[in-house]
Residue, then its C-alpha position, 0 to 999 in steps of 0.5 A: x500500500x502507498x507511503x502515507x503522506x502527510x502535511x506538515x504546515x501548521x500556519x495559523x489559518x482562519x475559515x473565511x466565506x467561500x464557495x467549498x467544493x462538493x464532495x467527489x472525484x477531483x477532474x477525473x484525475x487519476x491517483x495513486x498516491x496524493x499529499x495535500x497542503x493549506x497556503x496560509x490565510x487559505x481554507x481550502x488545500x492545494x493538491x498533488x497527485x501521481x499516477x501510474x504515468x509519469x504525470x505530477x499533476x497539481x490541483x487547486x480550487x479556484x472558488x467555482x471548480x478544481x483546476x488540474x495542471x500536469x506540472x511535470x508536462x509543464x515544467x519537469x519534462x521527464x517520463x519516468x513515473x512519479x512517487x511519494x509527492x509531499x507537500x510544504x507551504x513557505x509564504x506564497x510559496x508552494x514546495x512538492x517534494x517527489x520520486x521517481x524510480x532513481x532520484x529526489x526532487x523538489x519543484x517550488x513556485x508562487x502558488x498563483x504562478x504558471x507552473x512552468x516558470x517554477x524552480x526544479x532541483x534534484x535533491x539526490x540520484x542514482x537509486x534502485x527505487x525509493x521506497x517513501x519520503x518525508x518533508x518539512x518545514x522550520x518556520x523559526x530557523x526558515x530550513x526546510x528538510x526531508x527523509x526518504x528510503x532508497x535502495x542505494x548500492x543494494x541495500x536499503x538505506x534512510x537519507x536526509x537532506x535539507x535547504x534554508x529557504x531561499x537557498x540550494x539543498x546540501x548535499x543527501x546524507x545517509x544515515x541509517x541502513x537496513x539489515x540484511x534482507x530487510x528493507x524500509x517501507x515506508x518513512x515520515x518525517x516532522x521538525x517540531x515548530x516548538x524545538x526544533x527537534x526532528x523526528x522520523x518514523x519508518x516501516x523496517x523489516x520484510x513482509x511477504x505471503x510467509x509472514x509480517x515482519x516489518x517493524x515501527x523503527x523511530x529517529x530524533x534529534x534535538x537539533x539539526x546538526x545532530x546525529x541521527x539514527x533509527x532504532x527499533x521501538x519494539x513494536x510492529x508496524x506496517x506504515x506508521x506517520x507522526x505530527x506533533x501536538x500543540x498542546x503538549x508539543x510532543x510528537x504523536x504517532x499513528x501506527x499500523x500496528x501488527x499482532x498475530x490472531x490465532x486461527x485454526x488455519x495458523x497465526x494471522x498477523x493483522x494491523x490495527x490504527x494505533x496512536x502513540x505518545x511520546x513520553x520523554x522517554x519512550x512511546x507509549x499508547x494512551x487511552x481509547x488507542x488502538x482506535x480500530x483493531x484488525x481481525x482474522x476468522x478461519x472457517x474450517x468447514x467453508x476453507x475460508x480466511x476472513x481477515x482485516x487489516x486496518x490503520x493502513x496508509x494513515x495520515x494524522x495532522x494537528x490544527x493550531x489549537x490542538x483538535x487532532x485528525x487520523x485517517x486511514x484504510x481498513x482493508x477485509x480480504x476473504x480467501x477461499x481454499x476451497x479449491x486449494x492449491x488454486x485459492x481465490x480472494x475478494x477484497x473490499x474497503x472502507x475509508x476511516x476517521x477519527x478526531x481528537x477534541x481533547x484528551x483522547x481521540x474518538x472511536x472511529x468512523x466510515x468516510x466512505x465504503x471504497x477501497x481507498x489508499x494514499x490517503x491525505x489529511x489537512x485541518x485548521x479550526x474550522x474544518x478537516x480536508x480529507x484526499x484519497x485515491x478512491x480504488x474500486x467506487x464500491x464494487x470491492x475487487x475480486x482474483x486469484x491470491x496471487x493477483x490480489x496479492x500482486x496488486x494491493x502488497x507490491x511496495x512501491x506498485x501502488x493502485x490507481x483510483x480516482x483522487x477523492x475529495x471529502x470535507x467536515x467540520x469539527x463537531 
């Protein structure tokens, strides 16, 4: 499933009177992985999307409709299909950090400016794949930085890499690689507006049709020039992203935390969405948390496995004053080994929230009865702004094990679907 991505301006911004848009598919865009983020003094987010094409596709509401623009047909001028898109506001300036299968780039201009006057750098080259990325900003020391994950030279391996604004990108430094076989799925990345310190989380392990094994690995440093590493948190995880609260400027985490369900057909790992706090010391999970847990039934006379998996691709952001919003997927497969060794597999979803107004964050609730991934979250005072890629319009999705398997686990072969919008006020 997609690297989450999520948004890591936190301006201060207030709702004014404006027409919202409608609920629903943006332009007929299509998706597989999206991030969004809110300039200052707006409501409404700026958008950007990829596909399975080599598109960056960048849109905005302009009051009556949304305004889709291909800015790599624009500006990048580069075939290659793109990854992991981040978003970042400075000022009036729009930042969207992207992949492709070898190389980083950032492509930064006004917000209200033709595209193709905007400003491309790479940022680092030369990879197998880069499997996720993270990007923010520092508003009090005005630098701007990412993570990402990179097959570099053979092995999975974290970089970082950071630009004062106005200024070019130093050079990407590698600072943590993965085990053996393990590799790095996922990665996010935050700097504190209060501290300064930075914080990363990564998925790190391997996960295939024998098992789970990825687990939530974590990274921080007080200050930027620091040393910085991930270590191991001793708890399991497929994705997992981070924010940090106001009101206790602390980071939090939404994790996809995995645990094993005993069946009769043998130990089923599944996710469930997960909150963590981060105590001083070391993380720890608060009241009401896991908010949604993931299950498995095997039913021996029909050989079927019922299983699902939830808190995937989840996105966490904060408004100004603290209120809190978590999105995800919750993925139900049923297998049937009815006809083993040819197994079939159904796969549906649904598109999940859930709000914190306080001390603790509320149980969840459907969005929408689709398969959804890439899931991406803005909020300010007034109202949260939810973007997906919308798989399968309801229908769910149906194939062999393999197929199934092949389409919805790949890393980094993410799903197209429609880029969805959804909005809701704080209740």
């Amino acid at each position: 499933m997609p690297t989450p991505n999520v948004t890591t301006n936190s301006n201060s911004l207030f709702a004014t009177p404006m027409v919202f848009p409608p609920e629903g598919i943006v332009n007929a865009t299509i998706a597989s992985d999206t991030a969004s983020v809110r300039m200052p003094g707006e409501e409404i987010p700026r958008l950007a999307s990829v596909s399975h094409s080599g598109d960056l596709t960048y849109s905005h509401w302009d009051g009556t409709d949304w305004v889709s623009i291909d800015i790599n047909a624009a500006k990048i001028h580069d075939p290659a299909r793109k990854y992991h898109p981040q978003m970042i506001a400075i000022g009036d300036e729009l930042h969207i950090l992207f992949a492709t299968a070898s190389s980083v780039s950032e492509i930064y201009g006004d917000k209200d400016a033709d595209p193709a006057s905007w400003t491309v750098t790479q940022i680092g080259s030369g990879y197998g794949a880069v499997y996720g990325t993270g990007f923010s900003y520092d508003a009090t020391n005005n630098y701007y930085a990412c993570v990402y994950a990179a097959d570099s030279a053979g092995s999975d391996k974290m970089f970082y890499a950071d630009c004062n604004a106005g200024g070019s990108w130093n050079p990407a430094q590698s600072f943590f690689t993965a085990n053996g076989s393990d590799g790095i799925w996922q990665c996010d990345f935050v700097v504190s507006p209060f501290d300064g310190s930075q914080w990363v989380v990564a998925a790190v392990g391997t996960a295939d049709q024998s098992g789970d094994n990825l687990e939530f690995y974590f990274g921080h440093r007080a200050a930027r020039l620091d040393a910085l590493s991930l270590s191991d948190s001793g708890k399991r995880g497929d994705m997992a992203v981070v924010d940090i609260d106001p009101t206790t400027t602390m980071p939090v985490v939404v994790n996809a935390e995995v645990h094993d369900v005993s069946t009769p057909g043998g130990d089923q790992p599944v996710s469930d969405a997960t909150v963590y706090d981060w105590n001083g010391t070391t993380w720890i999970t608060p009241p009401g948390s896991p908010i949604e847990m993931g299950d498995a039934n095997f039913d021996t006379n029909a050989l079927t496995a019922d299983v699902v998996l939830t808190g995937h691709d989840p996105q966490l952001v904060f408004s100004p004053s603290g209120n809190a919003v978590a999105i995800w997927s919750n993925i139900h497969t049923l297998a049937d080994f009815s006809n083993f060794p040819d197994v079939t597999m159904d796969i549906d979803g649904s598109w999940r929230i859930s709000t914190k107004q306080g001390t603790s964050f509320g149980a969840a609730t459907q969005i929408k009865k689709h398969i959804c991934s890439s899931n991406s979250v803005t909020a300010g005072e007034g109202y949260q702004h939810c973007v997906t890629c919308d798989i399968d319009e309801g229908a769910g999705d149906s194939g062999t094990f393999d197929e199934i398997s092949a389409k919805y686990s790949t890393r980094n072969d993410y799903p197209e679907g429609d880029l969805f919008y959804f909005r809701q006020a704080w209740q």
